[in-house]
C-alpha positions as CSV (number, residue, x, y, z in Angstrom):
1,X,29.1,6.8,55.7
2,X,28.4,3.4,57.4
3,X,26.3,2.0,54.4
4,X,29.0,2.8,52.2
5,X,31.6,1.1,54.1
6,X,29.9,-1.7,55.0
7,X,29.3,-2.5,51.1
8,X,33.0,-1.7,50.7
9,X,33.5,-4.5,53.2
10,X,31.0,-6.9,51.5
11,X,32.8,-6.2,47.9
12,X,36.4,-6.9,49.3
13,X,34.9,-10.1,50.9
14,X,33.4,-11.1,48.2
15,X,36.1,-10.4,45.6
16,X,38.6,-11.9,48.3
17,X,36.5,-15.3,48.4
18,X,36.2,-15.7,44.5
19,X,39.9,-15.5,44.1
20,X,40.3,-18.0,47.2
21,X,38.1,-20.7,45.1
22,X,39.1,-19.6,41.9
23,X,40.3,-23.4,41.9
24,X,36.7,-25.1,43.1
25,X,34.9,-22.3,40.4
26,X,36.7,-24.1,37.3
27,X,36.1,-27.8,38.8
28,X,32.2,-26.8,38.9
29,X,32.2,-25.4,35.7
30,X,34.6,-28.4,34.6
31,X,31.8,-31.1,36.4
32,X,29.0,-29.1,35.4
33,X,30.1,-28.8,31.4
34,X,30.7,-32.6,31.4
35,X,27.4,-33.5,33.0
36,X,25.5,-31.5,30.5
37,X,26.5,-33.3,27.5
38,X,27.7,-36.7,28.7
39,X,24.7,-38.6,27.7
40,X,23.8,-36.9,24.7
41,X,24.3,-38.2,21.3
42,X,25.0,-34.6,19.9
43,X,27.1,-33.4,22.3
44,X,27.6,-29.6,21.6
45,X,26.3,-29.5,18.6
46,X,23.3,-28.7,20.4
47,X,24.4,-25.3,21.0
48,X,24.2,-25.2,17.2
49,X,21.1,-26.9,16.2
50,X,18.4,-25.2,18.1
51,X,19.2,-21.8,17.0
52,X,19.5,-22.8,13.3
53,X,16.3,-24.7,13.4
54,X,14.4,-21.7,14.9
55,X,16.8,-19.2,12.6
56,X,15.0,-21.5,9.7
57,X,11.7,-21.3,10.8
58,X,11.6,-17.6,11.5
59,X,13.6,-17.2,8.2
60,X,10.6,-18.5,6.6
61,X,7.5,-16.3,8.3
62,X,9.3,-13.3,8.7
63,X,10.8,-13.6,4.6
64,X,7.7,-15.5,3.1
65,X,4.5,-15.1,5.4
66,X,4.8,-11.7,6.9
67,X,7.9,-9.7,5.7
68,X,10.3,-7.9,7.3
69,X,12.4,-5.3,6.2
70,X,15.8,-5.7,7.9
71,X,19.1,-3.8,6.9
72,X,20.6,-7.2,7.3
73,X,20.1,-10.4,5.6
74,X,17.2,-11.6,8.0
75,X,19.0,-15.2,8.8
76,X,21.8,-13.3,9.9
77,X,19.8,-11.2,12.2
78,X,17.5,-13.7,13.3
79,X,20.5,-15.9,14.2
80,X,23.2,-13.4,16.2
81,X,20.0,-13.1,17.9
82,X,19.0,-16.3,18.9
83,X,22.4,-17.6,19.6
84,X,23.8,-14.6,21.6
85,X,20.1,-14.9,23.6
86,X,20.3,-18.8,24.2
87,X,23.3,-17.2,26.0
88,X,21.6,-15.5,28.3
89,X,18.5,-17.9,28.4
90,X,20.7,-21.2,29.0
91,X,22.3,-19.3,32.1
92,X,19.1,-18.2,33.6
93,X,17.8,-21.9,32.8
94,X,20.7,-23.5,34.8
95,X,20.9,-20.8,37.6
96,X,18.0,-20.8,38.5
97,X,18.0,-24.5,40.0
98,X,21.5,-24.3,40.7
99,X,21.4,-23.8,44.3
100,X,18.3,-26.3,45.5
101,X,19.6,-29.0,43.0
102,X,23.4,-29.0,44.5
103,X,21.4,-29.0,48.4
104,X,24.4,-31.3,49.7
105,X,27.3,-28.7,49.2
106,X,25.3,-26.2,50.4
107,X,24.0,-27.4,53.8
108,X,27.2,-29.3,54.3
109,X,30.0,-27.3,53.0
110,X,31.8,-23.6,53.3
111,X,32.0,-21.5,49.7
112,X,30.7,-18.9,48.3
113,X,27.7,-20.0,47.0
114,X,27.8,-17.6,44.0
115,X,30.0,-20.0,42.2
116,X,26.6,-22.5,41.1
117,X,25.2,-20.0,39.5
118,X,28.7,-18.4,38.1
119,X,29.4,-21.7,36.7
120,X,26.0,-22.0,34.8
121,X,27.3,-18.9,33.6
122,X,30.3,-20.0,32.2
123,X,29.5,-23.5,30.7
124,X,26.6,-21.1,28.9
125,X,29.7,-18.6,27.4
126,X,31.3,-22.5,26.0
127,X,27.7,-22.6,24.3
128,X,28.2,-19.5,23.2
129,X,31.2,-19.7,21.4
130,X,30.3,-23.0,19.7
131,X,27.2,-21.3,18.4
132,X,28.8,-18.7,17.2
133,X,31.2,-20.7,14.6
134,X,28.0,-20.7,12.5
135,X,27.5,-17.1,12.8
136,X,31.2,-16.8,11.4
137,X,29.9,-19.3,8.2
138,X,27.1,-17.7,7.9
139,X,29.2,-13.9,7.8
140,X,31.4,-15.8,5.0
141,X,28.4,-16.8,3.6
142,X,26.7,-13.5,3.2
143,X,29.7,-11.4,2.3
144,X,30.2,-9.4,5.8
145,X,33.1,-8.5,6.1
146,X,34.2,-7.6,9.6
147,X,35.6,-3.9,10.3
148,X,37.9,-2.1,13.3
149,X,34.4,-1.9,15.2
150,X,35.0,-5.6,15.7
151,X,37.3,-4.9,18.2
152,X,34.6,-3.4,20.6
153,X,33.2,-6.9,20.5
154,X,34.7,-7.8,24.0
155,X,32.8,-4.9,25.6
156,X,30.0,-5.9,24.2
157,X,29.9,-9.6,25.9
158,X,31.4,-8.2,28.8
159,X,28.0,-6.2,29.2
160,X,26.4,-9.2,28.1
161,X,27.5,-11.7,30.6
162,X,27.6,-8.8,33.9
163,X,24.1,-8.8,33.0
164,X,23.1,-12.1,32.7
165,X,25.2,-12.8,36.0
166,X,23.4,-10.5,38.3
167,X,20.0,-11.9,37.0
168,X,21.2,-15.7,37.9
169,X,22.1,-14.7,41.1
170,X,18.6,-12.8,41.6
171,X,17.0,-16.3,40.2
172,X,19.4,-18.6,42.0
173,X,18.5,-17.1,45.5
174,X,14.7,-16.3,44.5
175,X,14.1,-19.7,43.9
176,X,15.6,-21.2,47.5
177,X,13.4,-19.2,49.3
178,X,10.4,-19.0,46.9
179,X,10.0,-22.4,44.6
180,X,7.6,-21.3,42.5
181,X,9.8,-19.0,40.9
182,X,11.1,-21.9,38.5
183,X,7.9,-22.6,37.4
184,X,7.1,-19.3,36.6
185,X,10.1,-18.7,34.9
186,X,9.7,-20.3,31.4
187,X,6.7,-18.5,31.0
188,X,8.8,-15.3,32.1
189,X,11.4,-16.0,29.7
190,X,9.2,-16.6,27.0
191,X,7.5,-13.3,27.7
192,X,11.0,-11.6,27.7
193,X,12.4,-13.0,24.7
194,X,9.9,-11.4,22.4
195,X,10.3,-8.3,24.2
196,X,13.2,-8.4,23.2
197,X,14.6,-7.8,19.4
198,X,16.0,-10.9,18.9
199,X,13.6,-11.6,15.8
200,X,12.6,-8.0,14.5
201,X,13.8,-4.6,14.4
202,X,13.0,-2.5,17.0
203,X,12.0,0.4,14.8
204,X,9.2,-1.6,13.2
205,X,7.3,-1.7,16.7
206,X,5.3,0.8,17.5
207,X,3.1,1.9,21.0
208,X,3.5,0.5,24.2
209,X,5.3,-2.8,23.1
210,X,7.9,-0.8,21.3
211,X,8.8,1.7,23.9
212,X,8.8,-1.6,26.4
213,X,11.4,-3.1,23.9
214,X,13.5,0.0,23.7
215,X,14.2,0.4,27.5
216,X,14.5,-3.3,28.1
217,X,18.4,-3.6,28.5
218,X,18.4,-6.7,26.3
219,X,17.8,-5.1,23.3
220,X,20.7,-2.9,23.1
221,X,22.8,-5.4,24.4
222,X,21.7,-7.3,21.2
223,X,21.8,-4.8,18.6
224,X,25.6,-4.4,19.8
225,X,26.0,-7.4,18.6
226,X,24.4,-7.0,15.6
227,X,26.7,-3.5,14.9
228,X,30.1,-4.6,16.3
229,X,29.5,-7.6,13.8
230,X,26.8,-7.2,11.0
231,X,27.2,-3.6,10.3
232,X,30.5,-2.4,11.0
233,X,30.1,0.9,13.7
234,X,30.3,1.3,17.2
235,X,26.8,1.1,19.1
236,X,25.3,4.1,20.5
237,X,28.0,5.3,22.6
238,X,25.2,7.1,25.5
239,X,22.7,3.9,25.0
240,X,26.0,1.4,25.3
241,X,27.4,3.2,28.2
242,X,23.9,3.3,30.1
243,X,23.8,-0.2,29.6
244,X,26.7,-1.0,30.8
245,X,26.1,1.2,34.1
246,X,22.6,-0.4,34.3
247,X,24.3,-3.9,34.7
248,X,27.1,-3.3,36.6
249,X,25.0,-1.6,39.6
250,X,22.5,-4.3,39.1
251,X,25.3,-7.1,39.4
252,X,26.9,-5.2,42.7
253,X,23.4,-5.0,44.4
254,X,22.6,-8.4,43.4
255,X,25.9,-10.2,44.7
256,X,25.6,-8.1,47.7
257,X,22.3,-9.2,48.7
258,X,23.2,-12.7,47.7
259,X,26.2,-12.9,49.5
260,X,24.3,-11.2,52.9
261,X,21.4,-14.0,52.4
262,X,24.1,-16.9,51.9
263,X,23.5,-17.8,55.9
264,X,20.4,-18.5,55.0
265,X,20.4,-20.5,52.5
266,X,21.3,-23.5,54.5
267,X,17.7,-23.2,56.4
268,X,16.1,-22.7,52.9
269,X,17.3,-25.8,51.3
């Protein structure tokens, strides 16, 4: 089983080198969180505004314009939507330049290279929880009162963020040897996010779009949200546990063919 030991070798490598620079990981993330806000008047509130604005505005076509029927207040789905896919979107934003945009470290100096777009990771999960103080309000606000499927809520990020890692590191690399992958990607994004249900049900989309939506691993990652949360139950365990195997082979394959392309990279720059 040579394949199968070599990637055995290339996980304990990796794993081994991430614990090395655990220390250099948290300074990047540390640099990386202060650069992001240190000349902006709102600070983190950022993470706050933009899905509240857009909560607002979709609040108002999707209540007043062109109903939806949710089982949820719509503001509260449209915004544990939004905020928990500005999560995902903010990474991929930041990971996807997070390699040619820090070229001096890379030509010059020995890491593992997986910690840029780790780090845009991680200052994306500090987004994440700020944002999510106004889904708490907004839960007070509403009445919903949390039940013991809360508890699966740590499962249901950890999903969350093991998928949105492997992606970054798919982008991160894509983009040092391709560069038109970052101009592409916006449009990409855009294309994803309403593929997505992050502003209606899936249910009420029908044909090709729907069954799109329904295997897109995105969606159930979101409607776990919206159940651990908004609804009080468990998620689907077969869907959830799919999911979860879904993203965790995707996030091995993609740090192993990262972490075989890294002596490359320097050439790519």
């Amino acid at each position: 089983m040579p394949n199968m030991g070599a990637l055995a070798a290339d996980l304990k490598e990796i794993v081994g080198e991430q614990y090395e620079f655990r220390e250099l990981l948290y300074q990047m993330t540390r640099r990386d969180l202060l650069l992001r806000y240190k000349q902006t008047i709102m600070g983190f509130g950022w993470a706050i505004f933009m899905p509240l604005v857009n909560t607002a505005v979709f609040s108002v076509i999707f209540t007043r314009v062109a109903p939806l029927q949710t089982d949820i207040p719509y503001p509260l789905f449209a915004y544990s939507g939004l905020v928990a896919w500005n999560f995902s979107a903010s990474s991929l934003r930041f990971a996807v330049t997070s390699l040619t945009s820090n070229s001096s470290l890379v030509t010059k100096v020995y890491f593992p290279r997986e910690i840029f777009p780790i780090s845009a990771v991680a200052v994306s999960t500090v987004d994440f929880a700020v944002g999510s103080t106004v889904l708490i309000a907004m839960m007070i606000y509403y009445r919903i009162v949390p039940t013991a499927a809360v508890l699966a809520l740590p499962l249901v990020f950890a999903v969350h963020a093991v998928f949105t890692l492997a992606i970054s590191l798919l982008l991160a690399m894509g983009n040092l040897f391709y560069r038109d992958i970052k101009y592409l990607f916006d449009i990409a994004l855009t294309i994803w996010m309403f593929l997505t249900a992050v502003l209606y049900p899936v249910d009420q989309i029908g044909g090709l779009t729907g069954k799109v939506m329904a295997l897109n691993p995105m969606t159930p990652i979101l409607e776990g949200y919206r159940d651990v949360l908004l609804r009080g139950h468990i998620p689907d365990p077969s869907t959830s546990a799919i999911v979860a195997l879904e993203a965790l082979v995707l996030l091995v394959v993609a740090w192993v063919i990262f972490h075989r392309a890294e002596y490359d990279f320097a050439e790519n720059v």
